[in-house]
N, C-alpha and C positions, 0 to 999 in steps of 0.2 A: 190731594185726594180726600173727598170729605168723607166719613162714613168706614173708613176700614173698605174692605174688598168688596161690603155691597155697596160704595161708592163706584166703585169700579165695576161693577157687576151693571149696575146701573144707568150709569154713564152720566152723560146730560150734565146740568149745572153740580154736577160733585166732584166733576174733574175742573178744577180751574186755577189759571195760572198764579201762583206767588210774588207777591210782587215786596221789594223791602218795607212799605211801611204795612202790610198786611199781616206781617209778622212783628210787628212794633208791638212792644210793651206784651209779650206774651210767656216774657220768661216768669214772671214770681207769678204766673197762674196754676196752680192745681189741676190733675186730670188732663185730659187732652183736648186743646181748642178746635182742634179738625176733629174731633169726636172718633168712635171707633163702635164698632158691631160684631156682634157674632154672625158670620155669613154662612146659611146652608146652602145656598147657592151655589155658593165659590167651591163647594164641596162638590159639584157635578161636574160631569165635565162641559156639560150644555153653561152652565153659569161661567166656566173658565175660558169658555168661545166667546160667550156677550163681553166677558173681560178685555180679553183677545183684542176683541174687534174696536175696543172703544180707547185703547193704547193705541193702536196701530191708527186711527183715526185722528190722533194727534204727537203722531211721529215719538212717542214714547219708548224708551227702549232701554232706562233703567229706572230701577224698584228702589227705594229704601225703606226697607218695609220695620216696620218697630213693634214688637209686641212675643207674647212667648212662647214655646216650642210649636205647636197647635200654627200658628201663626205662619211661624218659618217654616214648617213642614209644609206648610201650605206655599208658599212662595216658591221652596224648589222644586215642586212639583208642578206648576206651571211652566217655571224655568225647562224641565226637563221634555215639556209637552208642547213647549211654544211653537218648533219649526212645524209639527202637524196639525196645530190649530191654526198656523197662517195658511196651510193647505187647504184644510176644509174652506178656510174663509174664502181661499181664490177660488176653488169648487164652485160653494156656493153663490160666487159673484158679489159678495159684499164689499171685496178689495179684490185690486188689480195685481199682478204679478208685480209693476214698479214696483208700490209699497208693501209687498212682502219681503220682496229683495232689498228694500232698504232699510226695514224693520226685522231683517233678517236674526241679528242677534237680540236676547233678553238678559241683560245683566240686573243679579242681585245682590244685594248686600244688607245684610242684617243689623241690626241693634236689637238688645235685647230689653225689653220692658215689660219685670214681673218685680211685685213688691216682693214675693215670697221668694226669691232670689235661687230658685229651682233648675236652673241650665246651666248644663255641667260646661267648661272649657271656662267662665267667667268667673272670677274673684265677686264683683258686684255685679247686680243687674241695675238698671236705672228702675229708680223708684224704691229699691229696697232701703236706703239710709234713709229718705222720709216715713215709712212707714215705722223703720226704728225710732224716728222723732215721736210720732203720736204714741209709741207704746211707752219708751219711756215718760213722758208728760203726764199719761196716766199711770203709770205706776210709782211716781214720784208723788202724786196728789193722794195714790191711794197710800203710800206708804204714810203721811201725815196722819191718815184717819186711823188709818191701823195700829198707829206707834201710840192714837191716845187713848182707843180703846182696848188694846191688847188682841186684836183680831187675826185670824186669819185667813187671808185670800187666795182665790182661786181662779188664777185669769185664765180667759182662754183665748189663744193669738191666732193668725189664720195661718194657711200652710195642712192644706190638705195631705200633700203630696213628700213635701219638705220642711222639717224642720228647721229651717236656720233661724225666722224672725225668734222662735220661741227660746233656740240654746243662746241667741246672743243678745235679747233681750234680759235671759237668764242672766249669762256674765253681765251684763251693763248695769243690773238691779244686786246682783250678789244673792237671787233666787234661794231658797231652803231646796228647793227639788224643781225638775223640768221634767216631760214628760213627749219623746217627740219620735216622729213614724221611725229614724232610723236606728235607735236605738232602746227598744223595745226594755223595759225593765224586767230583771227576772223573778223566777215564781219565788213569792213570798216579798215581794217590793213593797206589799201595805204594812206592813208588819217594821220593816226600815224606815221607811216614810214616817213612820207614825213614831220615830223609837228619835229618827233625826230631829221630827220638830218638836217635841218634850225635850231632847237634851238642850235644845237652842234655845227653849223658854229657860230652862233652867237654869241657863247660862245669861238670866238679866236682859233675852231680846225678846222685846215686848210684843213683834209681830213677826209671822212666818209669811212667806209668798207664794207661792207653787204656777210652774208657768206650765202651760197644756196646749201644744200645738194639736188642732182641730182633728188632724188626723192620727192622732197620739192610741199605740195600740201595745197590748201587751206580747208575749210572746208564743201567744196561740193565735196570732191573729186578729183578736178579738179589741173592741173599738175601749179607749179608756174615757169614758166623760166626766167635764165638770162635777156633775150632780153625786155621778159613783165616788169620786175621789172628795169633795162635802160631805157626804152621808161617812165615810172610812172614818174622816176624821173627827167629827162630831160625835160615833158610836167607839170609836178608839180612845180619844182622848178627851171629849166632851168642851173641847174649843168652839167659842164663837167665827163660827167661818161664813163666809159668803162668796157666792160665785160673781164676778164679770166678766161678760162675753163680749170682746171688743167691737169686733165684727165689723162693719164699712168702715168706721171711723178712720181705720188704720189705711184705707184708699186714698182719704181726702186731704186738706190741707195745703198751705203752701209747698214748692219743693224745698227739700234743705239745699244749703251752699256744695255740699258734696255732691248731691245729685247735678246742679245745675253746671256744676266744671264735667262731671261725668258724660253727661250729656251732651255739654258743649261741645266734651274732647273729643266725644264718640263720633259725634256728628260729621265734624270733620273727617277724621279718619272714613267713613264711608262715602263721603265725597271722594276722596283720594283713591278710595276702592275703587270705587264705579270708573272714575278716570281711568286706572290703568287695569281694566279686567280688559279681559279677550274672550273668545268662545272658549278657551281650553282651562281657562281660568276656572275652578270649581264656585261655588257661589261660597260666599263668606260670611259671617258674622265678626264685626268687632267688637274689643271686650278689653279690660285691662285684666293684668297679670302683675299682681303686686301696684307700683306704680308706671307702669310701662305698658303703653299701647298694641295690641297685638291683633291679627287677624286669625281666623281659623277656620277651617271649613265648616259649611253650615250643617252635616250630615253626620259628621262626624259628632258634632253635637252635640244633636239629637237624637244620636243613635245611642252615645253613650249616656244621655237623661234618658232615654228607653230603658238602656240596662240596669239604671237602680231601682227603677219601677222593678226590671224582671226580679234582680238580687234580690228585694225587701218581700217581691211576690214568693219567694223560694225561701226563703225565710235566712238568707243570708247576708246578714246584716253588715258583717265588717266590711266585705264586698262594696255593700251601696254606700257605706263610709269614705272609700277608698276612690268611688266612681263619683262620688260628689266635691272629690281637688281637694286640694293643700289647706285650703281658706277653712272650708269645714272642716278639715281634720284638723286642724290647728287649733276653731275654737273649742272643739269636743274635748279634746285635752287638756286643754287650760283648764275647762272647764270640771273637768274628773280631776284634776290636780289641785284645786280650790276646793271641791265639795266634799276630799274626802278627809276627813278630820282624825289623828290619828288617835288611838288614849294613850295614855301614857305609857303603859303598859308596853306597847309597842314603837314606843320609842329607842333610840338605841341605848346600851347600856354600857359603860366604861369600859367593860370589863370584851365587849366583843371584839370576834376576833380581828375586824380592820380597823389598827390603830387609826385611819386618818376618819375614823366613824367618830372619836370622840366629841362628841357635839362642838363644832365649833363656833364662834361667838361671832355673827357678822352687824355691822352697823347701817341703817340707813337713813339719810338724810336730803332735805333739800334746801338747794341751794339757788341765788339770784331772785328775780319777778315770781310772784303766785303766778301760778297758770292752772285753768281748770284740768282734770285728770288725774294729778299728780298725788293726790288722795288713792285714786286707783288704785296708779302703779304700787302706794308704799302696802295698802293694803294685801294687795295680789303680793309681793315682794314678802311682805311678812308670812303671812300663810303658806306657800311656795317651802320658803327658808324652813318653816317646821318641819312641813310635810316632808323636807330633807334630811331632817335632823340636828338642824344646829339650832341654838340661839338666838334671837333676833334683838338685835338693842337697837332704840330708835337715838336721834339727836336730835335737839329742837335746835332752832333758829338757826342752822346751818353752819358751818364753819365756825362762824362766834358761838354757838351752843359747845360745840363742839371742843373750845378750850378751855372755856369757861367749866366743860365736865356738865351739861347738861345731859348727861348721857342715862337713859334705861332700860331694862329690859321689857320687850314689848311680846304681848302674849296673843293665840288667836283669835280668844273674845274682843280684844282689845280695837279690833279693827274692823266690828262689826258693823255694817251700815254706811263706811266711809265712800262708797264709789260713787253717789251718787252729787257726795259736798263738794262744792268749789272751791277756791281758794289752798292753803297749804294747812292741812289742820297741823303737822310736826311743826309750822314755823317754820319761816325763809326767812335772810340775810343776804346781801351781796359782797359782805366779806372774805376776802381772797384768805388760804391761810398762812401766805409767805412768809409772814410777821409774824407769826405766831405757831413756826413750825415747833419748837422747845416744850411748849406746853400743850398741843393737838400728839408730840408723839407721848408724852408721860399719860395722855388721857388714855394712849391705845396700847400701853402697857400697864395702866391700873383694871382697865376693862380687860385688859387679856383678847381686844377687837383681831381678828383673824383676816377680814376680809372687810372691803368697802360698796357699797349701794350709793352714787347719787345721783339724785332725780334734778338735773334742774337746765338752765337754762347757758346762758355763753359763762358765766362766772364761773359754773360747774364746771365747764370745760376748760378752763384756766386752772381752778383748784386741783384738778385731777393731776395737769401737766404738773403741776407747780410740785406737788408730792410726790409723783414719780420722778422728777428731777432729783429732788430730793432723800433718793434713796441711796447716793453714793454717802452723804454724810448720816443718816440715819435710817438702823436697823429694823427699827420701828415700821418704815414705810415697803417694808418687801413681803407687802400681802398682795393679794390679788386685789385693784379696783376696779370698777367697771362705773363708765357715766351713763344713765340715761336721757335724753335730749326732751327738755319739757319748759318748752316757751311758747309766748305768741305770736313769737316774732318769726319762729320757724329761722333762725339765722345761725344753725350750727353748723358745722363743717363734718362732713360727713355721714349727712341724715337728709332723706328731701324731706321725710318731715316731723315735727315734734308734735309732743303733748301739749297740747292746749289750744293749738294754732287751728284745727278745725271749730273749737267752741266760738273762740273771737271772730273766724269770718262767716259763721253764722250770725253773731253781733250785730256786725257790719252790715251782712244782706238785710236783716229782717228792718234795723235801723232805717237802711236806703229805701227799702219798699213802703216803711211808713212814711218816708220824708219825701219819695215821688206821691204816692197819693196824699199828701198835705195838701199837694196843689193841685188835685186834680178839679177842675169845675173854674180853678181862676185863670187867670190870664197866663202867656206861656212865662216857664219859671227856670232859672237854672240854680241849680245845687251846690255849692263848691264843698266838700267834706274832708275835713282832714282827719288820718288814719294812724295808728301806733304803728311799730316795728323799727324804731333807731334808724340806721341808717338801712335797713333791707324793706325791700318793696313787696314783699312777698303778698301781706296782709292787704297793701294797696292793690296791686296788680289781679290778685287772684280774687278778692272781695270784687274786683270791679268788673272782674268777668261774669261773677254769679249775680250784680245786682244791674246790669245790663250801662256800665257809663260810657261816657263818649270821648274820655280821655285822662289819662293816670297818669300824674306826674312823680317819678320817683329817682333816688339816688343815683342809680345803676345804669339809668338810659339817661345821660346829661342833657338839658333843653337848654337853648337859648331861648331871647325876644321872639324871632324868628317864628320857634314852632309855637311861641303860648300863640304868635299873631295868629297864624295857621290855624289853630286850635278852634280860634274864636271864630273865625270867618267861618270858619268849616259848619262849627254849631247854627251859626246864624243864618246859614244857609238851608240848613237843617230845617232851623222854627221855622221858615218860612214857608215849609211845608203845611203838613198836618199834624207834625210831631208838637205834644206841647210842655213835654218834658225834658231838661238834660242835665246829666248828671256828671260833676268832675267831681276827682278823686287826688288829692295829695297827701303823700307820704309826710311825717313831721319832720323827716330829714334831709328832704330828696333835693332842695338848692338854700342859701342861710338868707339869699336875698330875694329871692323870689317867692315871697311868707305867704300865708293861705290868706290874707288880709291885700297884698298885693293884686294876686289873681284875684281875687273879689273883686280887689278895684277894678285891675282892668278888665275885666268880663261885665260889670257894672255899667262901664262907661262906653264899651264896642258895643253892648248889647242896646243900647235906649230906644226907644221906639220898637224893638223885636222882642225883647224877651227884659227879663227883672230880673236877680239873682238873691239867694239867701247862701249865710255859711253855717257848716255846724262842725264843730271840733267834736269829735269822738271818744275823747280820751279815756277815762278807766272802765268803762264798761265794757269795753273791748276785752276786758280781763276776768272780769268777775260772773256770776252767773252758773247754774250748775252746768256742770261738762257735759256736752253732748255724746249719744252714744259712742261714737268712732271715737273719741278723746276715752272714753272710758274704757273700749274694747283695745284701742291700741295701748292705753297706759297697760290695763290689765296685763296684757299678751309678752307685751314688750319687758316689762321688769321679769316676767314667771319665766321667759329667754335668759334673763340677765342671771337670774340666779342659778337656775341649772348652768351655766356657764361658772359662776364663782364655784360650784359644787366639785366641779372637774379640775378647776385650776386649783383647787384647793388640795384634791386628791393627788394631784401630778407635783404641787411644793411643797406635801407636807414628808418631812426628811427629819430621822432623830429626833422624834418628840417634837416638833415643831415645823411653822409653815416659814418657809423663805421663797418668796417670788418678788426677783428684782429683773425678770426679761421685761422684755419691751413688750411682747404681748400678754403680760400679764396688767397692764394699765389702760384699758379700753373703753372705746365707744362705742354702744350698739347700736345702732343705724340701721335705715330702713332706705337703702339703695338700688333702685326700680324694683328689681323682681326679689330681692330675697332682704333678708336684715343680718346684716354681718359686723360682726366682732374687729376695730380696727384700732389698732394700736395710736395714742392719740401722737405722741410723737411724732406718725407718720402723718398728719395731718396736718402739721404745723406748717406745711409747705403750702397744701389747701385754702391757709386761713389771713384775710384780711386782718391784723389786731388791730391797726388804728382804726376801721370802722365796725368793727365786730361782725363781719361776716365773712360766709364763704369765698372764694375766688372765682367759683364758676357753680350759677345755679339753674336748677334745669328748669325752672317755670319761668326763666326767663322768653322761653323760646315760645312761652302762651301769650306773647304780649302782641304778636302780630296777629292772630286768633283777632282779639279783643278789639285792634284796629279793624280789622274787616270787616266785622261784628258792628260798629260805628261807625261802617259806610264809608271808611278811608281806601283809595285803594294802595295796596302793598302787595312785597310778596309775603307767602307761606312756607316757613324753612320746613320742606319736608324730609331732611335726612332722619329725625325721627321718627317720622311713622310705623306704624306697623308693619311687620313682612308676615305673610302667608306660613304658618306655622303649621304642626298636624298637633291635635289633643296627647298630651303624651299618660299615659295607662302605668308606663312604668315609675316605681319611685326614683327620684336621682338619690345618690348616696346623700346623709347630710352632711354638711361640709361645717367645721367649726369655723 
């Protein structure tokens, strides 16, 4: 349907059938290739009959209609009107009673497509992590200019209605201040504003940043602009400030890897919809929840994105907080627990009255592979730990820092600027500490360390066991520790996903998108690329879903001859279409004999006369590069979890002047397990976990890999036992569960 609804309004050459290569090479395009319209038409009921009439003319009779609440309002309300518009039509004699009665039903199902990520029941909307791409790209260029000239800026991000691009733009930059519709600042907020960014100069940072969703208003109602919040500062503090208004830029661009899995997944799931609705079925939109696919009714919705319009109209803000889901509230916290900086003055004092207040001393470190993010977490980790009250000692190079007595106290200037660096600024090692338990515990009794933070990859998750084992022979080790999971490899046991593993398959997509169009204009060409991740396929499989290949070879799914021959026929069949692209994807560990140099060969020598082939080895740039938003917002999110966690266990072991925690859930992993991120004891995992390959035992993106073949024109089945089930918006909070 070309055109949005006045395709459909219109009829005629804007209804026309899909055919699989019409859809070829449409995924790393930006914006929408079937285009879209604002229809006033489709707003009458005369435009919703010409609609009517030009479905029912080619046996039409379900919707997957994409786009934001305005959109789906607009769909169920046809939905709702359809059996009396098939009426009028037999009235009128444009159709026959046959095709009314066999057009009888109208099934819809929604997707939601707004960058401003504004409809309430979905965690993301599609389209909202690229538009987090372009904001941060510019705020990362403008932080260079501002870091040389001492400036400060004043962006403005869109989000009339909703703040989210601008609070988690905010976290993803480490913002001075945010300014967004649901949380209106209160009276005398210039006078702070202006009192935070002089202390933050003063404090050695050489630029401030202020982020301003469009609709950003005080709490009379009244609109806050760029120019007002320039002129504050400028006659406040006499800073060089400058306004940019981001504005379309944040539409355009490629999609990210996140949107393109999001999309992908969605997709399906509304296939799956539309197959098993019924007339009694309510109409749907699918959405994820955490990371787990869900359905919800479409009205529900949108009735409750009506209500925080009404809440913020009533000037009840916590309300539109509460009606905008977990997702928002979660980053608005994080985000108030990062920005607010205590003096010292109110910090706690020896002397009060809860002994387990005496500041206690926590360490953190990283450990295994650099992974972008992991700067985040230690940042957020650090800041978090003050605003708690304790001490923050960092440790460089990870384990071997850590006996060596690299150890010191890290303060909250200290972490100023870090969310945006790649790599590990504390230093990483993949040094386990088994060998060097003797001197890792004298280091944790010269420090006086209370509690453990680490950030890291499979090694972390070894060192964690290894210490908590470790605590029947040494006293030393009966603090509370907690692992954070931050690899590329995304291959920890008890996490679907880590820090850094969304930066690397962006790597990868943008990689393949340049290295499809390399060849676009020459003769047909095929790709062979090989991918990091050890022995887990995550990076292969799930990169290959977002950069559109035709076939991923990895550990986890063993291949013989058989299928590479398979493989090849199949592509070959392919070129001989119209297609002039194809792209394979192998894992660096996924068979020891069947090398990325093999398959080149033999897809070199099947292919002669159809197609050519190049290879390209991927290797560390898969790693490096600044962390993309979701690496940043989850590093951020995920350690500010971890630490209010050490905070409680600290409180619940500290006995007699001191901490002793040697249970088994005092030595945890915090994992982000479909819908929620929970605390699990790593010993329990051990049953979980592959050690001779370093992975999991059972991974749920395994089950995107028949997705991916469909997607490549293979035919298979679709395991749909996870799909989504028909849920209702839930209003109430669930308890939080530790």
């Amino acid at each position: 349907m070309l055109k949005g609804y006045q395709g459909m309004v219109d009829g005629g050459d804007n209804i026309e059938e899909a055919s699989w290569e019409s859809v070829s090479s449409m995924l790393q395009v930006g914006g929408t290739v079937i285009g879209s319209a604002r229809c006033k038409e489709f707003r009458s009921h005369e435009g919703r009959l010409k609609a009517a009439h030009h479905l029912v003319q080619r046996d039409i009779t379900n919707l997957c209609v994409i786009g934001g609440d305005g959109s789906l309002t607009g769909a169920n309300l046809f939905r709702e009107e359809w059996s009396g518009l098939l009426e009028e039509l037999v009235q009128q004699g444009l159709i026959d009673e046959e095709a009314a009665q066999n057009n009888s039903e109208l099934h819809i199902v929604g997707m939601v497509g707004s960058i401003d990520n504004d409809f309430c029941g979905t965690d993301m909307t599609i389209g909202t992590d690229s538009a987090l791409h372009r904001i941060i790209e510019v705020v990362d260029a403008i932080m260079t200019t501002a870091q040389s000239h001492q400036r400060t800026f004043v962006l403005e991000v869109m989000g009339r209605h909703c703040g989210y691009l601008a609070l988690v733009s905010a976290l993803a930059c480490g913002a001075d201040w945010v300014l967004i519709p649901e949380m209106p600042p209160e009276d005398g907020w210039e006078e702070q504003m202006c009192q935070k960014l002089s202390e933050n100069r003063a404090d050695k940072k050489r630029l401030n940043i202020i982020i301003v969703a469009e609709g950003a208003i005080d709490s009379h109602n009244k609109p806050i602009t760029t120019d007002h919040i320039k002129e504050l500062v400028v006659s406040c503090l006499g800073f060089d400030t400058r306004v940019t208004i981001l504005g379309h830029v944040q539409r355009g661009g490629t999609p990210s890897a996140f949107d393109r899995i999001l999309a992908s997944r969605m997709g399906v799931e509304a296939v799956l919809a539309l197959l098993e609705a019924s007339a009694s079925t309510p109409a749907c939109v699918v959405s994820l929840c955490g990371n787990q696919a869900v359905r919800l009714p479409l009205m529900e919705c949108v009735q409750m994105t009506q209500d925080v319009q009404k809440a913020m109209d009533e000037k009840n803000f916590e309300e539109a907080v509460r009606l905008r889901g977990r997702s928002f509230e979660n980053n608005l916290n994080t985000y108030k627990l990062l920005s607010y900086r205590k003096a010292d003055s109110e910090l706690p004092n020896e002397e009060d009255e809860l002994p387990y207040n005496s500041s206690f001393n926590v360490a953190v470190l990283n450990v295994g592979a650099p992974a972008a993010g992991m700067n985040a977490a230690v940042r957020s980790a650090v800041r978090v730990g003050i605003t708690e009250g304790h001490k923050m000692f960092a440790v460089n190079d990870g384990f071997e820092g850590f006996y060596k007595g690299q150890i010191k106290e890290i303060k909250w200037g200290d972490v100023g600027g870090w969310t945006g660096q790649g790599g590990s600024i504390l230093g990483t090692k993949r040094t386990l500490p088994a060998k060097h338990l003797d001197k890792i515990a004298e280091q944790i009794t010269i420090h006086n360390i209370n509690a453990l933070l680490v950030i890291g990859g499979f090694e972390a998750f070894l060192g964690v066991m290894e210490l908590s084992a470790a605590r029947e022979k040494y006293n030393e080790f009966c603090v509370p520790m907690v692992m954070v999971p931050a690899t590329v490899s995304n291959n920890i046991p008890g996490s679907d996903l880590s820090i850094g593993a969304d930066t690397a398959l962006n790597a990868i997509t943008d990689t393949c998108d340049r290295i499809k169009q390399s060849a676009s204009g020459t003769k047909r060409r095929v790709f062979i690329i090989e991918t990091m991740g050890g022995y887990c396929g995550y990076l292969a499989s799930v990169g290959g879903l977002a950069a559109g290949a035709d076939a991923v070879y990895i550990y986890e799914e063993p291949f013989d001859i058989r299928d590479l021959q398979s493989n090849v026929e199949h592509l070959t069949e392919k070129m001989k279409t119209g297609i002039q692209r194809g792209l394979v994807l192998r894992n660096e560990n996924s068979n020891e004999n069947f090398t990325t140099d093999f398959i080149y060969q033999l897809y070199s020598e099947e292919g002669k006369g159809v197609f050519d082939c190049r290879k390209n080895v991927l290797g560390h740039m898969q790693q490096g590069g600044a962390p993309s938003p979701f690496d940043r917002n989850f590093g951020t999110k995920i350690a500010a979890k971890a630490i209010q966690w050490i905070s409680r266990k600290l409180k619940e072991s500290y006995k007699e002047g001191k901490v002793f925690a040697n249970t088994e859930d005092t030595a945890c992993l915090l994992g982000m397990r479909r819908r929620a991120m929970v605390f699990q004891p790593v010993v329990q995992l051990k049953d979980e976990t592959d050690f001779v390959h370093r992975i999991p035992k059972e991974q749920w993106w395994l089950k995107l890999r028949p997705l991916m073949k469909i997607l490549a024109k293979y035919k298979t089945s679709y395991d749909v036992s996870d799909s989504g089930q028909l849920e209702h918006v839930t209003r109430v909070r669930p308890k939080k569960v530790d």
